[in-house]
C-alpha positions as CSV (number, residue, x, y, z in Angstrom):
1,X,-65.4,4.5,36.0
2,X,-62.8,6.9,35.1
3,X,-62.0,7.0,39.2
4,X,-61.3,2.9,38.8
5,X,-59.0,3.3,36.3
6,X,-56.5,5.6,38.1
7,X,-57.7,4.0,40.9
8,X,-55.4,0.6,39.2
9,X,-53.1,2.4,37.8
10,X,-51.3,3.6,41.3
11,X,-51.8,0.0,42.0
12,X,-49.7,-1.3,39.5
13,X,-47.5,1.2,39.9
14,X,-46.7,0.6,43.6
15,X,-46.5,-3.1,42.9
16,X,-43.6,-2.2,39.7
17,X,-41.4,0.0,42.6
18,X,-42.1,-2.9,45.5
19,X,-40.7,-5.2,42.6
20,X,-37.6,-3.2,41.3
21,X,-37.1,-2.7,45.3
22,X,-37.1,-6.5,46.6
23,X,-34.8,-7.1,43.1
24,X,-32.1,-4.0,44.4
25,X,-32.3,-5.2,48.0
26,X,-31.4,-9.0,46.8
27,X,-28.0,-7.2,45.1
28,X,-26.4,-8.1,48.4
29,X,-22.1,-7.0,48.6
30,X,-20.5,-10.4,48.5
31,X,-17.2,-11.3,49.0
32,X,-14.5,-12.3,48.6
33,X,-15.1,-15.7,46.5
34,X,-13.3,-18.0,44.5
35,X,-15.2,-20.3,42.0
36,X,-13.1,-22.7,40.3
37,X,-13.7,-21.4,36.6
38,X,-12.6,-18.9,34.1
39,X,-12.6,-15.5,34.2
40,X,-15.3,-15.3,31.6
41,X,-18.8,-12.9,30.8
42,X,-21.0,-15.9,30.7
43,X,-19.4,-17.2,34.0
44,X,-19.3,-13.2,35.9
45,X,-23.0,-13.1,34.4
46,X,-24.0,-16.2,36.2
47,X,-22.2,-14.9,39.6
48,X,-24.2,-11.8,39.4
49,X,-27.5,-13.5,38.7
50,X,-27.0,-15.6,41.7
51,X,-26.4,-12.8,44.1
52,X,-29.4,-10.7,42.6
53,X,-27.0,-8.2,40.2
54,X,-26.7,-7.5,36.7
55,X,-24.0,-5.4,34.5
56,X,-23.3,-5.4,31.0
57,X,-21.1,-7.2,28.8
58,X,-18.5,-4.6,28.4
59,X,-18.3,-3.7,32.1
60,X,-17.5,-7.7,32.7
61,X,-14.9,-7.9,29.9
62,X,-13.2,-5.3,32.0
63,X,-13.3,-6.6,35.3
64,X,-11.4,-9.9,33.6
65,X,-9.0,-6.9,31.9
66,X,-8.3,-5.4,35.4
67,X,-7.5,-8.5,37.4
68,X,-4.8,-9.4,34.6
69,X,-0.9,-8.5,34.7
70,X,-0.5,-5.9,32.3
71,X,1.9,-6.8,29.1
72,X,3.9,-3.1,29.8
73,X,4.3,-5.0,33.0
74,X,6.5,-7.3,32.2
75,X,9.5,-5.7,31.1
76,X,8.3,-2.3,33.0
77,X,10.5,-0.7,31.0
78,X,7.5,1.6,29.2
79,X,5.6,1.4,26.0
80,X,8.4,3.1,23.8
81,X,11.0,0.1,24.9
82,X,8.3,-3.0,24.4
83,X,7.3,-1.7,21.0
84,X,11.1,-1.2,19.5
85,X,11.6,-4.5,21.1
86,X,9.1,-6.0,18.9
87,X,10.3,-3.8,15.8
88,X,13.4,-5.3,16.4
89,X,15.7,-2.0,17.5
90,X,16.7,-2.4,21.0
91,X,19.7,-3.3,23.1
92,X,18.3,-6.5,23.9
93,X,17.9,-7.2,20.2
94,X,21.6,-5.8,18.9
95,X,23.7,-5.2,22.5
96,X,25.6,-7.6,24.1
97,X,24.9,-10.1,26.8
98,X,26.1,-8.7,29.9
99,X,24.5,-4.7,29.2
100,X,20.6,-6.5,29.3
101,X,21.2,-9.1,31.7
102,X,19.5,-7.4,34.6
103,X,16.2,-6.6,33.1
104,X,16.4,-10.0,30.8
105,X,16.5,-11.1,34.6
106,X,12.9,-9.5,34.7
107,X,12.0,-11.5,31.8
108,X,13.4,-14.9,33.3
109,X,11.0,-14.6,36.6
110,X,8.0,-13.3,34.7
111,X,8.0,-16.8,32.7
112,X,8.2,-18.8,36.1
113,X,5.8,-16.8,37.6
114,X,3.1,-14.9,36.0
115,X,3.5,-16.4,32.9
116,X,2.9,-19.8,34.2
117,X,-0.1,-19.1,36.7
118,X,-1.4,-16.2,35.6
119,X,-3.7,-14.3,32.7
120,X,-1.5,-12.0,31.0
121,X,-3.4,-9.2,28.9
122,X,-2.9,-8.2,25.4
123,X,-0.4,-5.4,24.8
124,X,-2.3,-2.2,25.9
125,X,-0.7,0.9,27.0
126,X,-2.7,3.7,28.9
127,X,0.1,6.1,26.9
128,X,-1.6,5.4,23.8
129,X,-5.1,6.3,25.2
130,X,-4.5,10.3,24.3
131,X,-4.2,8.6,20.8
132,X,-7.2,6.2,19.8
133,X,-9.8,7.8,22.4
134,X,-11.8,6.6,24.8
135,X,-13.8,4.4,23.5
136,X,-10.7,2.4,21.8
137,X,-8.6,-0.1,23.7
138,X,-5.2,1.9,23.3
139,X,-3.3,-1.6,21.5
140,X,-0.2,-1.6,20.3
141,X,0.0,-0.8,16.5
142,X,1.5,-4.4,16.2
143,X,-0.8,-6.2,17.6
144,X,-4.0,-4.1,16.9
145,X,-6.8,-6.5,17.2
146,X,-9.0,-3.9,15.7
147,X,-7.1,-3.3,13.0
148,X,-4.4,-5.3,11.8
149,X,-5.1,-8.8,13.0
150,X,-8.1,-10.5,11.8
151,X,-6.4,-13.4,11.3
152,X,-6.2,-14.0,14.4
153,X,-2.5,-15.4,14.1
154,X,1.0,-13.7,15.9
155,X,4.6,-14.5,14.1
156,X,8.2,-13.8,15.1
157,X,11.0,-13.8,12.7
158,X,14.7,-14.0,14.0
159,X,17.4,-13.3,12.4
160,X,20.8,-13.5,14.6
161,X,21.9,-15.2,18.0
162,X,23.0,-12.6,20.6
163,X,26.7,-13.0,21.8
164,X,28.5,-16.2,21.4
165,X,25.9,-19.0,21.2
166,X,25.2,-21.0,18.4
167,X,23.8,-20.0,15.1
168,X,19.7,-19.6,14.7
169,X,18.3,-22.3,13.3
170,X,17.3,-21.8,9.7
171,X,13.5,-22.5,9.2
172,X,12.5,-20.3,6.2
173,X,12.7,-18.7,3.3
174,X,12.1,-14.6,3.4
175,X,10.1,-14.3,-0.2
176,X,8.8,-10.8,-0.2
177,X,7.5,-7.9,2.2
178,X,4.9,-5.0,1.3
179,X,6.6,-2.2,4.0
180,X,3.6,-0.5,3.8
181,X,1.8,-3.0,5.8
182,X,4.3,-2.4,8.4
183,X,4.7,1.2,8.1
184,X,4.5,2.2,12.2
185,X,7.6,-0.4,12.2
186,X,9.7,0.8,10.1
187,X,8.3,4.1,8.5
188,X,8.4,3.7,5.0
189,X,4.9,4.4,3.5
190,X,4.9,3.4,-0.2
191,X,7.2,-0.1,-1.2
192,X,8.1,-3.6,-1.3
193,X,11.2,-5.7,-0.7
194,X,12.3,-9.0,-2.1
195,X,14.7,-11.0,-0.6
196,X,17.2,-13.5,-2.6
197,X,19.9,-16.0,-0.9
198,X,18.6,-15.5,2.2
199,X,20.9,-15.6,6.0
200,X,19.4,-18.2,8.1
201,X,15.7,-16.7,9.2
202,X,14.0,-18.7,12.4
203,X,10.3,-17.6,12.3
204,X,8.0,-18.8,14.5
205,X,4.2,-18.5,15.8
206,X,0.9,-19.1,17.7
207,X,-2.7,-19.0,16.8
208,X,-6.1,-18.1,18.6
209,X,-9.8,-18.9,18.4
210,X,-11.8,-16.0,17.6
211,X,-14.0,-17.2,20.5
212,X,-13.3,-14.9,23.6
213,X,-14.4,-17.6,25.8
214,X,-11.8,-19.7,24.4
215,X,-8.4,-20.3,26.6
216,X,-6.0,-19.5,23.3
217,X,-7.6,-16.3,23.1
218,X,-8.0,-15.4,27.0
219,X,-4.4,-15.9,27.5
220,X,-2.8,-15.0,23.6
221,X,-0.8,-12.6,26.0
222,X,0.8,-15.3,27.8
223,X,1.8,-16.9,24.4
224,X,3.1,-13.3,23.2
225,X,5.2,-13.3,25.7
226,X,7.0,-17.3,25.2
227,X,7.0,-16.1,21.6
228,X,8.6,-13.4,21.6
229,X,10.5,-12.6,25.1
230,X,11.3,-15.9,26.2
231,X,13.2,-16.8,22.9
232,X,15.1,-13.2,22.9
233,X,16.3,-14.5,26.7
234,X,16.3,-17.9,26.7
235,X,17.5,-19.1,23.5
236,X,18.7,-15.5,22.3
237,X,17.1,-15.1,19.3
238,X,17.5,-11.6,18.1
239,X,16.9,-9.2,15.3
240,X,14.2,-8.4,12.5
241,X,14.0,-8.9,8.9
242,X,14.8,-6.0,7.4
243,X,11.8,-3.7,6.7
244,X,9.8,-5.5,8.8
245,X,9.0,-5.9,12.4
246,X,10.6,-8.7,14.6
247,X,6.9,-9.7,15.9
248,X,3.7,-8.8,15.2
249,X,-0.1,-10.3,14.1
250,X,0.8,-12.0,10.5
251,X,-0.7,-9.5,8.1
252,X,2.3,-7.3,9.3
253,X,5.3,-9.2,8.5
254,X,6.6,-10.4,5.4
255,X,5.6,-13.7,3.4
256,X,8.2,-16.8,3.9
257,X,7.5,-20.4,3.5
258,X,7.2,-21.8,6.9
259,X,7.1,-21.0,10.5
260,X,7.0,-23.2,13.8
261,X,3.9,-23.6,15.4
262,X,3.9,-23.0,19.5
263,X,0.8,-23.6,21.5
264,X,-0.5,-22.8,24.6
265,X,-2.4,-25.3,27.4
266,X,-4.3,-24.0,30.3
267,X,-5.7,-25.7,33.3
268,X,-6.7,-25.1,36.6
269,X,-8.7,-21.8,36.8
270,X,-10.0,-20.0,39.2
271,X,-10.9,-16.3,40.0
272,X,-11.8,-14.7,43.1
273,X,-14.4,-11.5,43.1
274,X,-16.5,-9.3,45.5
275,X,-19.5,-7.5,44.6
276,X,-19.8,-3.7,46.4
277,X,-22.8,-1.5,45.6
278,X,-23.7,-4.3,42.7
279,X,-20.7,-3.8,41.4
280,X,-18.7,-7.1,40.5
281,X,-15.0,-6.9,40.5
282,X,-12.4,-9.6,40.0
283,X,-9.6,-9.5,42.1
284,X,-7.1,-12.4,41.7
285,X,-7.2,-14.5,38.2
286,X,-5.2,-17.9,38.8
287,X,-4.4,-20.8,36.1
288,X,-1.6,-23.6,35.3
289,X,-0.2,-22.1,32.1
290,X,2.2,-24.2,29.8
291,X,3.7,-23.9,26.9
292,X,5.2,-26.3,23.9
293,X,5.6,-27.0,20.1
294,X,2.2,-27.9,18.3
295,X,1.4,-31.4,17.8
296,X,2.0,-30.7,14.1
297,X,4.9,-27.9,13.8
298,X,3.5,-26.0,11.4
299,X,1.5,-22.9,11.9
300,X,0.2,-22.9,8.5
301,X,-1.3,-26.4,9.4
302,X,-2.2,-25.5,12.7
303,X,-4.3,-22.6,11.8
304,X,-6.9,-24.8,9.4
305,X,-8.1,-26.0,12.5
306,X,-9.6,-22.5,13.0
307,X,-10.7,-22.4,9.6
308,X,-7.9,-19.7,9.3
309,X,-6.1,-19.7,5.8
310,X,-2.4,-18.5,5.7
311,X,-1.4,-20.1,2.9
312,X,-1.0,-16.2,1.9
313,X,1.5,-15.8,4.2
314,X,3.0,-18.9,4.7
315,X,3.9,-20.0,0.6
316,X,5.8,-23.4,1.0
317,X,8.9,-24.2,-0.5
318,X,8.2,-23.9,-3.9
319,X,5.9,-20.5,-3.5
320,X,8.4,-17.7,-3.1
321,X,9.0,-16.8,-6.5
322,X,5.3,-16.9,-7.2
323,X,4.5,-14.6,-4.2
324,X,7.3,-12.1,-5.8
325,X,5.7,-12.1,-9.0
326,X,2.3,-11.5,-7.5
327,X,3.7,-8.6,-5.7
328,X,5.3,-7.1,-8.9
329,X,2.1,-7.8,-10.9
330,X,0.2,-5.6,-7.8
331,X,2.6,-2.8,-7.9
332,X,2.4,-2.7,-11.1
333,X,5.8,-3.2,-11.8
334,X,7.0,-4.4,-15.3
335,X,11.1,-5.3,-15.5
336,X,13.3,-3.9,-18.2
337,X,16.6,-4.8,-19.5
338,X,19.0,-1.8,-18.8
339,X,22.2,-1.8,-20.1
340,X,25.0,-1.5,-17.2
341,X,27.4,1.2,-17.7
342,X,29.8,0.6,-15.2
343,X,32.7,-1.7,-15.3
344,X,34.3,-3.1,-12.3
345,X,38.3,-1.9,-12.8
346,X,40.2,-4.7,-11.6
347,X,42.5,-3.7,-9.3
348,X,45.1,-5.9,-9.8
349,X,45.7,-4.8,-13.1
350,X,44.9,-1.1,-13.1
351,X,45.7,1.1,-10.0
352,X,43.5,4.3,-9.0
353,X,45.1,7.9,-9.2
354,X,42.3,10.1,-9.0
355,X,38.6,10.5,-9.0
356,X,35.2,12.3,-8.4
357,X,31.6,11.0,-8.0
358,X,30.7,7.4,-8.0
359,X,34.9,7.1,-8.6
360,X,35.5,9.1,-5.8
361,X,39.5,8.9,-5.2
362,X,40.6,12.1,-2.6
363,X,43.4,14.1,-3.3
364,X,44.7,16.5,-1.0
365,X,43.9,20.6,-2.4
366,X,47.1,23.1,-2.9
367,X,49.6,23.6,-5.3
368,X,52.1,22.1,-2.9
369,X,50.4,18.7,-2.7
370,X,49.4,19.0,-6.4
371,X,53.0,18.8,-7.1
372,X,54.2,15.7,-4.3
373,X,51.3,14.1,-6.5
374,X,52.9,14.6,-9.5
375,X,56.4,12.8,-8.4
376,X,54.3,9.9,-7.2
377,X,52.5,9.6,-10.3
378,X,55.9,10.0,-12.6
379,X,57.1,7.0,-10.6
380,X,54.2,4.8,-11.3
381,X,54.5,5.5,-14.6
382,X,58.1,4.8,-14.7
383,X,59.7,5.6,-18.5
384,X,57.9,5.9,-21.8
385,X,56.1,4.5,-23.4
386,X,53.2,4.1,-20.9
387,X,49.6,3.9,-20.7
388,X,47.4,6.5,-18.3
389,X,43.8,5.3,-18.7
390,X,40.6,7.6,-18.1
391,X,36.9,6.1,-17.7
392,X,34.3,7.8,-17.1
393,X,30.4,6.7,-16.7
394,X,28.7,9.7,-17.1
395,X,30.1,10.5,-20.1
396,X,28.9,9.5,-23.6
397,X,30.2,6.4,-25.5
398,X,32.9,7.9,-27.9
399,X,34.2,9.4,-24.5
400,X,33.4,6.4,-21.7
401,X,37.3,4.7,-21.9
402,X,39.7,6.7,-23.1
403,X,43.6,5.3,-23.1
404,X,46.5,8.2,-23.2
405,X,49.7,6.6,-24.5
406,X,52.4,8.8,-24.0
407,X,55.3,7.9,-26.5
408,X,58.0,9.9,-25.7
409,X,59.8,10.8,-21.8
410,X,58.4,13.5,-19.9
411,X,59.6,16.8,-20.0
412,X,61.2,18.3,-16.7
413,X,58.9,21.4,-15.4
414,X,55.3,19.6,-16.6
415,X,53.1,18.4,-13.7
416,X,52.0,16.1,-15.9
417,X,49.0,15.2,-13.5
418,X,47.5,18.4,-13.2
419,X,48.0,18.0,-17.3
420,X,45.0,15.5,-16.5
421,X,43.3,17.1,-14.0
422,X,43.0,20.5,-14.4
423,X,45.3,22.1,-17.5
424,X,45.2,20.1,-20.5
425,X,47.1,22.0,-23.1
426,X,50.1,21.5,-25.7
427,X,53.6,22.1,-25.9
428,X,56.1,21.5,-23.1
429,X,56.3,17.9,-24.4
430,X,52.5,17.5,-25.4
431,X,52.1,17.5,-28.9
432,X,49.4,15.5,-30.2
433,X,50.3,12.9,-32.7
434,X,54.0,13.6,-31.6
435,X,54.2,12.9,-28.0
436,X,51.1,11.1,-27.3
437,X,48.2,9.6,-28.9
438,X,44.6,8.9,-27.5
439,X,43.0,5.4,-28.3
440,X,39.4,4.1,-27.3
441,X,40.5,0.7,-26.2
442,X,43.3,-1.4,-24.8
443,X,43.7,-3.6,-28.0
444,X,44.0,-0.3,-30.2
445,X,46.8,0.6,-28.0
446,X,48.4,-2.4,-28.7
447,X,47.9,-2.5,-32.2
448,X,48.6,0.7,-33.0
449,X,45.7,1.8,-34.5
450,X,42.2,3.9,-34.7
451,X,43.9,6.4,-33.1
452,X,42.2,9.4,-32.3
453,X,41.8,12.4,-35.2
454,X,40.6,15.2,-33.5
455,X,42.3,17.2,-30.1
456,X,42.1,20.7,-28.7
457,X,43.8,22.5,-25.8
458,X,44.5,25.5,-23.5
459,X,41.7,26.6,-21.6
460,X,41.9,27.7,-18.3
461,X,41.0,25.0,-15.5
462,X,39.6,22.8,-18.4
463,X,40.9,19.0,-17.7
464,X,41.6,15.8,-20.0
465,X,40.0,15.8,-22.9
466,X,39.1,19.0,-23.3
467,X,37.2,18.3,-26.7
468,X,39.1,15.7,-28.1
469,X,37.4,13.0,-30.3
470,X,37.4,10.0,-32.5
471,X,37.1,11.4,-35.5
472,X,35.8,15.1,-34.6
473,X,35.2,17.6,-31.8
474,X,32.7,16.2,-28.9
475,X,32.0,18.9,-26.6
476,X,31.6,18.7,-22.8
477,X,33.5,15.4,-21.9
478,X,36.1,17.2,-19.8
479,X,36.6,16.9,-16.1
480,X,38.0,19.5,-13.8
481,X,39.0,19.2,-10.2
482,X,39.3,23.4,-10.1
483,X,36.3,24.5,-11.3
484,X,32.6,23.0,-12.3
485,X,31.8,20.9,-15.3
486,X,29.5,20.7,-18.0
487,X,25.8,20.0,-17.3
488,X,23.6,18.4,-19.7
489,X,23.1,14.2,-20.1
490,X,26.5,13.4,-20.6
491,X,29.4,14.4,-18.8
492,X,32.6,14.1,-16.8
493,X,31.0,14.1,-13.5
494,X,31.6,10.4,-13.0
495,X,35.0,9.6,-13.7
496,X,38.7,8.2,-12.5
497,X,42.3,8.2,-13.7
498,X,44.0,4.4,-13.9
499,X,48.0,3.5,-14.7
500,X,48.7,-0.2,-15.4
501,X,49.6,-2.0,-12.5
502,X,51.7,-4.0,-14.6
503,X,53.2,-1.9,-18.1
504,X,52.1,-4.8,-20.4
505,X,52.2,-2.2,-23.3
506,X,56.2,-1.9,-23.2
């Protein structure tokens, strides 16, 4: 009994190897062919199948990957170049006509040729391989299909026209822009943007189905490259929003209220493969590529027929300012009123002598120059009684406009600028209440009145006011342009010295 059952079992298994044998031996090398069909894993499968091979999906998906042109391709011009392109950054983008003409000439035959008969792959670069390992398709961080673009749906915003031709075409409204969802473009980690009166902004894109199978998502590299090459070249549109790539999948760039739909039509397919050792590979992938506007120009529109929402994205007319708030409510960002501290001098009443931080004003160092200064001021000054005006934003309140009115003429011998600068001190024709007075505003000076009570001199390298006041001493308002200043929260560090353009006060 025992002798029966091995007996069948060697049976079986001879008839199991004459099986798997027949089944290798059908696996017969084949080729070349061309089949008038896509270059597709249901379509690969069925070739295999009829010559007697098999291979899995992801071997398939490759073959159709390594019959295609390669995106870096195009431009040839490596990795580095294509992905600053798209950022926004290179010379094609900002340089003029005649330094990118040669390799826009590239560009130029790739859309007659390639482009237009053949299956262009999706940006991958073997330089990024090191980078995602192996078993990651090494995408470009724009158009990460893995990561960052799950809604399927690629957008180009324009901002200038190279060179001399006409102005871009205004199509949208920039609302507001996340930077960190764009952080490989523009390196900023943490932060948001909102943009107000916007320059004309032409953005512009192209949807795919999610279906491999399906001919918008076989050849989205063919519409990369009309969306984004082809309009740098052909109708030089240039330039990125700022903070944000020029192109990339949507969930990169910021929200504005429309964009222009482009589409893209394939016909004609055919592939032509071998089969060596059972091993399929596609060697030539051909098709009748064209592209055009969407029936309806409107990507936002033209996505809901892929059940793909952008209203996120894509606002409308009317949904900037509620995309802003929503970005301040998710920041967590709350307005407050601050008061503004700085006054705009207008210059054609008051005219800048000197001044240090946000005032900056330079003035040449040396005693020498110090004193050339001094002759220039005396002359815009002209005869007393005059006005010499000091305001400073640092400084506290009591001390932010402060008006000199000299009331009698200067004394030979006193550099009367350095007096302001760097040496405020008495006598030589600077007695307080005798030859000047100080006032707060331009209307006391006129009226004569609230002058001010309190003023010290005489210390070494110590500047206008030293601690003059209102009504007492106020410590620490001084400037210097010889030595440092006072610390603390208010002080002279921000500050300038005026004369009346015009010596209304006379």
């Amino acid at each position: 009994m025992n002798n029966m059952i091995i007996h069948n079992a060697w049976r079986i298994l001879a008839v199991s190897l004459l099986l798997d044998a027949t089944a290798q031996a059908q696996c017969t090398d084949t080729g070349p062919v061309t089949i008038s069909e896509a270059c597709t894993v249901s379509v690969l499968q069925a070739e295999l199948t009829k010559n007697g091979c098999d291979a899995d999906t992801r071997t398939l998906e490759q073959s159709c990957r390594d019959a295609s042109i390669e995106f870096g391709k195009i431009s040839n011009l490596h990795y580095q170049f294509d992905k600053t392109y798209m950022d926004g950054g290179t010379i094609w983008n900002d340089g003029e006509q005649d330094e990118s003409a040669i390799d826009e000439s590239r560009i130029t035959r790739a859309l007659r040729t390639v482009g237009s008969e053949s299956l262009i792959n999706w940006p991958e670069y073997e330089a990024l391989q090191d980078y995602v390992g192996e078993d990651n398709i090494p995408y470009m961080s724009n158009f990460n299909l893995d990561e960052t673009c799950d809604l399927n749906t690629v957008m180009c915003c324009f901002t200038d026209d190279k060179d001399d031709r006409e102005e871009i075409p205004d199509n949208s409204e920039v609302c507001a822009h996340d930077l960190r969802d764009s952080r490989r473009s523009n390196h900023i980690n943490r932060g948001w943007a909102e943009f107000d009166d916007n320059a004309n902004t032409y953005c512009t894109g192209f949807t795919f189905s999610s279906d491999k199978g399906d001919a918008t998502n076989r050849f989205k590299g063919n519409s990369l490259l009309d969306l984004s090459f082809r309009n740098t070249v052909e109708n030089g549109y240039v330039k990125n929003i700022p903070g944000a790539p020029m192109c990339a999948c949507i969930e990169q760039m910021p929200t504005v209220s429309r964009a222009d739909c482009r589409l893209t039509s394939v016909s004609d397919e055919s592939l032509t493969y071998t089969i060596v050792n059972g091993e399929l590979k596609v060697t030539n992938i051909t098709a009748k590529v064209e592209f055009s506007a969407c029936e309806v120009d409107d990507l936002k529109v033209h996505a809901e027929q892929y059940d793909i929402d952008l209203s996120d994205h894509l606002v409308g007319d009317e949904g900037c300012e509620i995309s802003k708030h929503e970005m301040r409510n998710e920041k967590f960002w709350v307005p407050a009123t601050i008061d503004n501290v700085y006054e705009k001098i207008p210059e054609d009443q008051w005219q800048l002598v000197a001044g240090k931080g946000s005032r900056y004003w330079p003035l040449r160092p040396g005693a020498e120059a110090l004193v050339e200064y001094d002759k220039e001021f005396r002359a815009m000054l002209g005869e007393a009684p005059f006005v010499v005006r000091r305001y400073c934003d640092s400084c506290a309140p009591s001390h932010r406009d402060i008006y000199y009115k000299r009331l009698t003429p200067l004394p030979e011998g006193l550099n009367f600028l350095d007096l302001f600068l760097n040496n405020w001190k008495s006598g030589e024709g600077n007695e307080f209440h005798k030859d000047f007075e100080l006032y707060s505003s331009m209307d006391d000076v006129k009226a004569e009145s609230n002058e001010w009570t309190f003023c010290n001199f005489n210390y070494g390298g110590i500047g206008f006011p030293r601690d003059c006041g209102p009504t007492g001493r106020i410590d620490c308002q001084w400037n210097s342009y010889s030595r440092g200043i006072c610390g603390g929260t208010h002080n002279a560090f921000d500050h300038a010295f005026y004369v009346p353009v015009v010596q209304t006060n006379r």
